[in-house]
Backbone as a ProteinNet text record, in pm:
[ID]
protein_1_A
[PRIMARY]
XXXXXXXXXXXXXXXXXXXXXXXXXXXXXXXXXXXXXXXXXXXXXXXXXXXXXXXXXXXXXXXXXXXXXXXXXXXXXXXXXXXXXXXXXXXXXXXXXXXXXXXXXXXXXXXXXXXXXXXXXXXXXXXXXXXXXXXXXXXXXXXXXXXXXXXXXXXXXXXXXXXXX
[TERTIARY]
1344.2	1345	1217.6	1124.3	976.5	974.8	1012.7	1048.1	1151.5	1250.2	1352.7	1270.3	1254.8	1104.9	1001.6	932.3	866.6	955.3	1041.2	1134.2	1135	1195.8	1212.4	1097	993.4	868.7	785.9	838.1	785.9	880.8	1026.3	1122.5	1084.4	1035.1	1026.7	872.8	772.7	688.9	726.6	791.8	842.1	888.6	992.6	1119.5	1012.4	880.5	849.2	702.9	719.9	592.6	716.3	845.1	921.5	935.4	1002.2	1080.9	1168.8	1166.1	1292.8	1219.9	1091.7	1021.6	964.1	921.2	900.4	1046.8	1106.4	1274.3	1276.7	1287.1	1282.9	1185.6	1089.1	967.6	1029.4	1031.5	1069.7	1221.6	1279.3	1398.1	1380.3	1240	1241.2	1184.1	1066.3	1007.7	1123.2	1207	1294.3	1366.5	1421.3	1486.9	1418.3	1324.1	1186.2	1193.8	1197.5	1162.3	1321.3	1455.7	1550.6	1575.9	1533.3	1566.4	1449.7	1352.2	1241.7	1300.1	1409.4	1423.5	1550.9	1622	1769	1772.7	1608.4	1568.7	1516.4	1430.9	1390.4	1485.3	1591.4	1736.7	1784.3	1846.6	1915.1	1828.8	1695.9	1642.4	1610.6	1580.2	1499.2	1620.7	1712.2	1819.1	1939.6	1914.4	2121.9	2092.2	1976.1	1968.9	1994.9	1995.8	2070	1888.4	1952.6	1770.9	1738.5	1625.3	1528	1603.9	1642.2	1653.1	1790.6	1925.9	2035.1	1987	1930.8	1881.6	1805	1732	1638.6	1737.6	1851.6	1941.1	2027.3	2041.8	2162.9	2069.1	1974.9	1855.1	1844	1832.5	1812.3	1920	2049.9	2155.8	2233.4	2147.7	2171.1	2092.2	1961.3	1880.4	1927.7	1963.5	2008.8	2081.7	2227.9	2313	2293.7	2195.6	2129.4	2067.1	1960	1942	2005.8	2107.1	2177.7	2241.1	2327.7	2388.9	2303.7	2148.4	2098.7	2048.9	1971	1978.2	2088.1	2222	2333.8	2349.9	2337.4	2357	2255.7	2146	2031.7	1919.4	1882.1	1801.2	1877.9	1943.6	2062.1	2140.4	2161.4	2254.3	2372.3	2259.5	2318.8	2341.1	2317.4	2299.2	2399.8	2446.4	2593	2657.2	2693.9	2753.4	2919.9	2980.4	3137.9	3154.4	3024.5	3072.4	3092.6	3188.1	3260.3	3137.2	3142	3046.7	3046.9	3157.8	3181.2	3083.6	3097.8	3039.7	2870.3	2823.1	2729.9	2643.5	2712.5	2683	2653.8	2744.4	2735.2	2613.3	2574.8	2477.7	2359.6	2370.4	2210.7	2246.8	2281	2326.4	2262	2301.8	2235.7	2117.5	2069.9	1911.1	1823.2	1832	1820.9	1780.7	1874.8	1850.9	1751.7	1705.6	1639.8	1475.3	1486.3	1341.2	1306.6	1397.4	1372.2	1337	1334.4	1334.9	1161.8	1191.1	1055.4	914	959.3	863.7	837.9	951.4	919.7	832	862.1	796.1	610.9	619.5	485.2	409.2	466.5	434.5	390	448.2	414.4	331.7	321.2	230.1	77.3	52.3	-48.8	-98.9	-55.8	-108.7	-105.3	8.1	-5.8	-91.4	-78	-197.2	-332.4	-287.4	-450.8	-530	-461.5	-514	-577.8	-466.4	-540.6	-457.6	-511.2	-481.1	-347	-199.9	-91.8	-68.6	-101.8	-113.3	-103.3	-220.9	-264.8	-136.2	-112.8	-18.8	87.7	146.8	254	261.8	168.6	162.8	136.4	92.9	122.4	243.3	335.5	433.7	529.1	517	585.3	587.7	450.9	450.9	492.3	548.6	618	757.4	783.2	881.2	983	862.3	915	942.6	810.2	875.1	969.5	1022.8	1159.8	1265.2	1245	1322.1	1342.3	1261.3	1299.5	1349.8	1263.7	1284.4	1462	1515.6	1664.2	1723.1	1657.3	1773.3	1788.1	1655.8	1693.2	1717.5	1725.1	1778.7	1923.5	1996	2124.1	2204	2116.7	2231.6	2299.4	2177.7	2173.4	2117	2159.3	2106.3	2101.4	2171.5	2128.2	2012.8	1971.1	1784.9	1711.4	1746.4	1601.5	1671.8	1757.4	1784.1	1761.1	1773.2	1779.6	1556.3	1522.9	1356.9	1298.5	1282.7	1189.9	1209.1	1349.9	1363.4	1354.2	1296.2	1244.6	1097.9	1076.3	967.2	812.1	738.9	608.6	588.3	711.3	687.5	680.5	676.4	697.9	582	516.2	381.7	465.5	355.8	332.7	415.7	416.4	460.4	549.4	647.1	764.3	850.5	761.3	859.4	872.8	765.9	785.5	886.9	893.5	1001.8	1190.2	1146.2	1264.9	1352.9	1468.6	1529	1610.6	1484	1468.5	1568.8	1704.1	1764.7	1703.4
15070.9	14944.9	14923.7	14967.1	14944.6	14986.3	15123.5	15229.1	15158.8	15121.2	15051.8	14902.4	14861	14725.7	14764.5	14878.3	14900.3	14935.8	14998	15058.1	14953	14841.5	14690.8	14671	14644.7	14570	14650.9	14816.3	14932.9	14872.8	14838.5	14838.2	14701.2	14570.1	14458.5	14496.6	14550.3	14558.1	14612.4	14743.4	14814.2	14727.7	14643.2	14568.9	14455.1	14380	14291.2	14385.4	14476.7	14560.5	14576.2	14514.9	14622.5	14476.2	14524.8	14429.4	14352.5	14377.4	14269.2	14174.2	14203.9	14022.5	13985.1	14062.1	14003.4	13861.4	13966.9	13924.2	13786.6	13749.9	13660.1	13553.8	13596.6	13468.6	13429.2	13511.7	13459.4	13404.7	13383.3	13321.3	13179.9	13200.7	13085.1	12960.7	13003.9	12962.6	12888.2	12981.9	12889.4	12771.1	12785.8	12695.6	12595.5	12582.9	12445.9	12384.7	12427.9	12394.2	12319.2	12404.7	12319.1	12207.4	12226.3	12105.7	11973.7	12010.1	11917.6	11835.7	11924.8	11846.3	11800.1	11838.2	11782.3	11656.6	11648.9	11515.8	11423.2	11480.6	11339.3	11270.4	11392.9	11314.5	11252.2	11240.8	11167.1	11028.6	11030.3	10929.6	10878.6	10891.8	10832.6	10812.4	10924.6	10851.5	10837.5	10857.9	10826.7	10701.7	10689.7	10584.8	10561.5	10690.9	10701	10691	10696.5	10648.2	10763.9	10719.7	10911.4	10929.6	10931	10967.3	11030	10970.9	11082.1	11164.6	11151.9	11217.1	11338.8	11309.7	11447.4	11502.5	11495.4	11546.5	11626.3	11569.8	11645.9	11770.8	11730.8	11854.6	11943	11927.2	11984.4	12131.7	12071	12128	12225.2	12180.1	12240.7	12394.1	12306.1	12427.3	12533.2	12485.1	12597.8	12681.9	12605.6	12709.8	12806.8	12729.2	12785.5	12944.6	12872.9	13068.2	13139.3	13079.7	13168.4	13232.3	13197.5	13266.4	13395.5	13322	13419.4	13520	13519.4	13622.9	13678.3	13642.9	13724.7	13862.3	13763.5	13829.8	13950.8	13909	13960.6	14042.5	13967.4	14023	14111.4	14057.8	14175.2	14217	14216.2	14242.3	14411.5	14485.3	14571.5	14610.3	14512.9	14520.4	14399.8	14370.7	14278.6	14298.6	14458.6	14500.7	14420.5	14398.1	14374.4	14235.6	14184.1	14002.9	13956.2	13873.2	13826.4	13700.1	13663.7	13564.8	13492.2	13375.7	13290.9	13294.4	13377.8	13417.7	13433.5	13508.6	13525.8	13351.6	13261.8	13169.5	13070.1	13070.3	13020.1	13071.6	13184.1	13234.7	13209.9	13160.8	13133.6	13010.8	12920.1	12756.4	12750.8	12806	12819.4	12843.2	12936.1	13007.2	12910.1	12852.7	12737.8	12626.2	12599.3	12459.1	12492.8	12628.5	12665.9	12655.4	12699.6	12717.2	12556.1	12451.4	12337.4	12256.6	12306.4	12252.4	12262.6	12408.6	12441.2	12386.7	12430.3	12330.8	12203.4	12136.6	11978.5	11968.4	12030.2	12026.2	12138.6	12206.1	12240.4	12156.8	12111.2	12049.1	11887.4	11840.6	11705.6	11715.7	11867.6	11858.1	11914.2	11951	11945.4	11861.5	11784.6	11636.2	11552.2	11514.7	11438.3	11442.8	11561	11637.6	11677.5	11774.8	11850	11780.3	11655.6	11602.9	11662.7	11770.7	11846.9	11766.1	11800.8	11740.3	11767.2	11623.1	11656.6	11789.6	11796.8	11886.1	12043.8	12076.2	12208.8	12223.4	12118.8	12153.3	12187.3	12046.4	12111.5	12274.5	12330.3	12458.7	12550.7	12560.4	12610.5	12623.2	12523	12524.9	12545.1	12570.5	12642.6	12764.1	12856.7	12986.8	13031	12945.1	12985.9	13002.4	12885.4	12878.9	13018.1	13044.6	13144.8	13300.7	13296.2	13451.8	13399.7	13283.7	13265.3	13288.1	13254.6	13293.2	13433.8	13475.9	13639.3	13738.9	13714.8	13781.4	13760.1	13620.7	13582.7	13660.6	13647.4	13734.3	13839.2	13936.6	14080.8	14143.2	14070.8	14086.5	14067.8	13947	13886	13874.1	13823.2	13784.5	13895.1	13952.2	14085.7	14190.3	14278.6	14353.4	14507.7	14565.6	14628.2	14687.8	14568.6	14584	14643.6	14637.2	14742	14875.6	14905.2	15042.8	15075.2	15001.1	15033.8	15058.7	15005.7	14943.2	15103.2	15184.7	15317.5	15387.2	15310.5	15351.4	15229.7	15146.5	15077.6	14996.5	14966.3	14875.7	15002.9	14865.6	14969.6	15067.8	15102.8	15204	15342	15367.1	15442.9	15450.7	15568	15549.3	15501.8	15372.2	15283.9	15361.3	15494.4	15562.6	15571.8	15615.2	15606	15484.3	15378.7	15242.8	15204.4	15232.1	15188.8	15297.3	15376.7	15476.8	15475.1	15387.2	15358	15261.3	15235.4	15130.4	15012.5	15025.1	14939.5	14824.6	14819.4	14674.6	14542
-116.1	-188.7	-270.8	-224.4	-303.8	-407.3	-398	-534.9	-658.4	-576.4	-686	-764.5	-719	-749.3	-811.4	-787.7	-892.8	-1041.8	-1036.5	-1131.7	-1211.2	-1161.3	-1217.4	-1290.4	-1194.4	-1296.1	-1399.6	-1410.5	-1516.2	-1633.3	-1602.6	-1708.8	-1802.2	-1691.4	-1750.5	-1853.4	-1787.3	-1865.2	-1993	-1991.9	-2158.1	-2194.2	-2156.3	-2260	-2291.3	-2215.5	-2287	-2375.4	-2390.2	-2540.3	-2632.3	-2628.7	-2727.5	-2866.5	-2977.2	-3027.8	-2949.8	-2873.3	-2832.6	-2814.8	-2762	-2737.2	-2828.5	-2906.1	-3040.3	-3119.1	-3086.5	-3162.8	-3032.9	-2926.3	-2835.8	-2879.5	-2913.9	-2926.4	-3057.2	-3160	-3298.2	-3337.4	-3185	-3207.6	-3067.5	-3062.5	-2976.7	-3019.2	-3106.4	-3225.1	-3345.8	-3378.1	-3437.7	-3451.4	-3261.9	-3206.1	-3180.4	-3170.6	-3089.6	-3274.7	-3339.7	-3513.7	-3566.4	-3516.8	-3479	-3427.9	-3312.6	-3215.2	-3287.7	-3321.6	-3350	-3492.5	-3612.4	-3695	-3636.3	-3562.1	-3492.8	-3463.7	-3383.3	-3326.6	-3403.9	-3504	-3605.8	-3674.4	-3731.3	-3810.1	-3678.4	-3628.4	-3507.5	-3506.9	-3506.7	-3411.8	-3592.3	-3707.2	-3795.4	-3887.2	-3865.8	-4007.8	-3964.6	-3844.3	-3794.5	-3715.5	-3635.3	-3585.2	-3428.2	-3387.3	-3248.3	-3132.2	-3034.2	-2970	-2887.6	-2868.6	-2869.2	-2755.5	-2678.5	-2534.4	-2579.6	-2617.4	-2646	-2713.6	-2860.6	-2959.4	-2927.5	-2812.3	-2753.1	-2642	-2624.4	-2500.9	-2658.4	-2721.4	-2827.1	-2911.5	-2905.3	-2983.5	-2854.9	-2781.3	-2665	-2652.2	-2640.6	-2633	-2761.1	-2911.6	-2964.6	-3013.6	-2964	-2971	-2846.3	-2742.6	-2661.8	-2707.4	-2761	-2832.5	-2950.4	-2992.7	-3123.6	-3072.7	-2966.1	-2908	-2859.9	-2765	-2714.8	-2854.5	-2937.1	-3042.1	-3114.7	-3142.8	-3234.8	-3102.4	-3016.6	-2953.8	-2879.6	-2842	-2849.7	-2959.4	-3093.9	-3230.2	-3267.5	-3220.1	-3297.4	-3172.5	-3081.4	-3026.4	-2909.4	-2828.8	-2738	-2804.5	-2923.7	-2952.6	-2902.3	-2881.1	-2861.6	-2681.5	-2589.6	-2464	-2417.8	-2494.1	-2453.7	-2302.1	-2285.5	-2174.1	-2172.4	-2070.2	-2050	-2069.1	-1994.2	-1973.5	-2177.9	-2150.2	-2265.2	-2334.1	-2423.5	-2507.6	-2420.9	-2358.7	-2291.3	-2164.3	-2105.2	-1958.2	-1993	-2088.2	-2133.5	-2161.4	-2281.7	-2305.1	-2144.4	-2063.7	-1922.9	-1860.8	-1853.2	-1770.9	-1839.8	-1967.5	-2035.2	-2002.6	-2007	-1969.3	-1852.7	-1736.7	-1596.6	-1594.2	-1652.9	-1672.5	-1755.8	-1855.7	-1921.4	-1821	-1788.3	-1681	-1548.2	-1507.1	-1441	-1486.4	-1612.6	-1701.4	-1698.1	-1722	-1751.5	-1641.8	-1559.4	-1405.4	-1374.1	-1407.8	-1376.5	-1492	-1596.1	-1697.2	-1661.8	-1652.7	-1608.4	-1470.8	-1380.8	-1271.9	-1260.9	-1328.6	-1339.5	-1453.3	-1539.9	-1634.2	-1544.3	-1491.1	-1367.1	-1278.3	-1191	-1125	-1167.7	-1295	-1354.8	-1441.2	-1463.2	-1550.1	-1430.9	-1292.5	-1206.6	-1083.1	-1013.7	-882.4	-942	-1078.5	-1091	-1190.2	-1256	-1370.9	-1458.7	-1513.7	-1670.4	-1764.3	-1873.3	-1998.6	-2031.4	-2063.5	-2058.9	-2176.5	-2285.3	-2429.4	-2297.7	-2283	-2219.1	-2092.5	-2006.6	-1966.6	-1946.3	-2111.4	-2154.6	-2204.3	-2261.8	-2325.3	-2194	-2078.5	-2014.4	-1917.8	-1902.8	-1824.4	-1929.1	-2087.1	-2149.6	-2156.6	-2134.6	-2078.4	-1981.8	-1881	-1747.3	-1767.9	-1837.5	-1856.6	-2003.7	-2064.7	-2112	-2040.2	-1967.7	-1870.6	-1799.9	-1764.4	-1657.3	-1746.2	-1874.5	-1975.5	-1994	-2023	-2157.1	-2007.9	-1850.4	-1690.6	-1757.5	-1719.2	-1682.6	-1772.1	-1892.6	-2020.3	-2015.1	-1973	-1975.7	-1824.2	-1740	-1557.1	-1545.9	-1621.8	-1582.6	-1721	-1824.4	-1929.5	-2008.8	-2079.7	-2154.4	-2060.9	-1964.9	-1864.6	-1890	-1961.8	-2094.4	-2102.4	-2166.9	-2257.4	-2186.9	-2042.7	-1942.2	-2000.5	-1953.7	-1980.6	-2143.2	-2227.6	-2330	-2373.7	-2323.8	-2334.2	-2338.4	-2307	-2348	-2480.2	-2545.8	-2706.3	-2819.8	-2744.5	-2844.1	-2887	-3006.3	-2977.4	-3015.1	-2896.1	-2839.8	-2827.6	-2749.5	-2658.9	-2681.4	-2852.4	-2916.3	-2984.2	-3073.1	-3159.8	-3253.9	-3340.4	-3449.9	-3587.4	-3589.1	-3720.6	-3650.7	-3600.3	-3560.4	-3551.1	-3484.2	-3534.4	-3656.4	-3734.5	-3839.3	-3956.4	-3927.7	-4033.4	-3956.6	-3836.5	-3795	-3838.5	-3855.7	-3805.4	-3721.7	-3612.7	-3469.3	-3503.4	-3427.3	-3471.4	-3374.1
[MASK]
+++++++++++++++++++++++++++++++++++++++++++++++++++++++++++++++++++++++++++++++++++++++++++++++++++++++++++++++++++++++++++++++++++++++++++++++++++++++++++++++++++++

């Protein structure tokens, strides 16, 4: 079992030096830029009040990533489970990350009294390895196996005369 566990945490390390996490951050980045104008129209010109307004940005930005990294960043690590099943299991994983943000995010502005800003930005870094871990462990499961041909993990002239999808 030790052996197989390390296996794991060699694979997670490659898959997060590869494009794919590149392609993950820059589709996570997107979605936060989504959801942020989702929420100002809702709340400034439709008129609806922050609290639905930040639950409907919320939800769209989810779908929003799940789609583009379906499309784009797993794309090729799909495996059998159908869109549907796929979309469900980031839904679950999602609500897990959010759990945890909120709650490390509370008990460091509330117990350790750091600055809410810094904390928020750190319990967003947690919340992103619970992220990109869930995606390439359960959603897209794939990408480990796929992770020693892409990316990093390769010399610099080689990725670049490639075309890494």
């Amino acid at each position: 079992m030790p052996r197989e566990l390390a296996g794991l945490f060699q694979a997670l390390i490659r898959v997060s030096l590869s494009t794919t996490a590149v392609k993950f951050v820059v589709v996570g980045v997107a979605c936060l830029l989504l959801a942020e104008a989702v929420l100002y129209i809702l709340v400034e010109s439709v008129r609806l009040g922050s609290l639905l307004s930040g639950a409907i940005a919320v939800e769209a930005s989810v779908i929003a990533n799940f789609v583009m990294n379906d499309f784009w960043t797993f794309r090729q690590s799909r495996g059998s489970n159908g869109f549907f099943v796929r979309m469900l299991k980031f839904h679950l994983t999602r609500l897990l990350s959010m759990a945890l943000n909120f709650g490390a995010y509370s008990f460091m502005v509330a117990v350790l009294g750091i600055n809410y800003l810094v904390s928020y930005f750190v319990a967003t870094l947690l919340a992103f390895v619970v992220n990109f871990a869930t995606s390439v462990l359960w959603i897209w499961r794939g990408s480990l196996e796929r992770a020693p041909r892409q990316g990093m993990d390769r010399p610099a002239s080689s990725r670049a005369a490639s075309s890494d999808p």
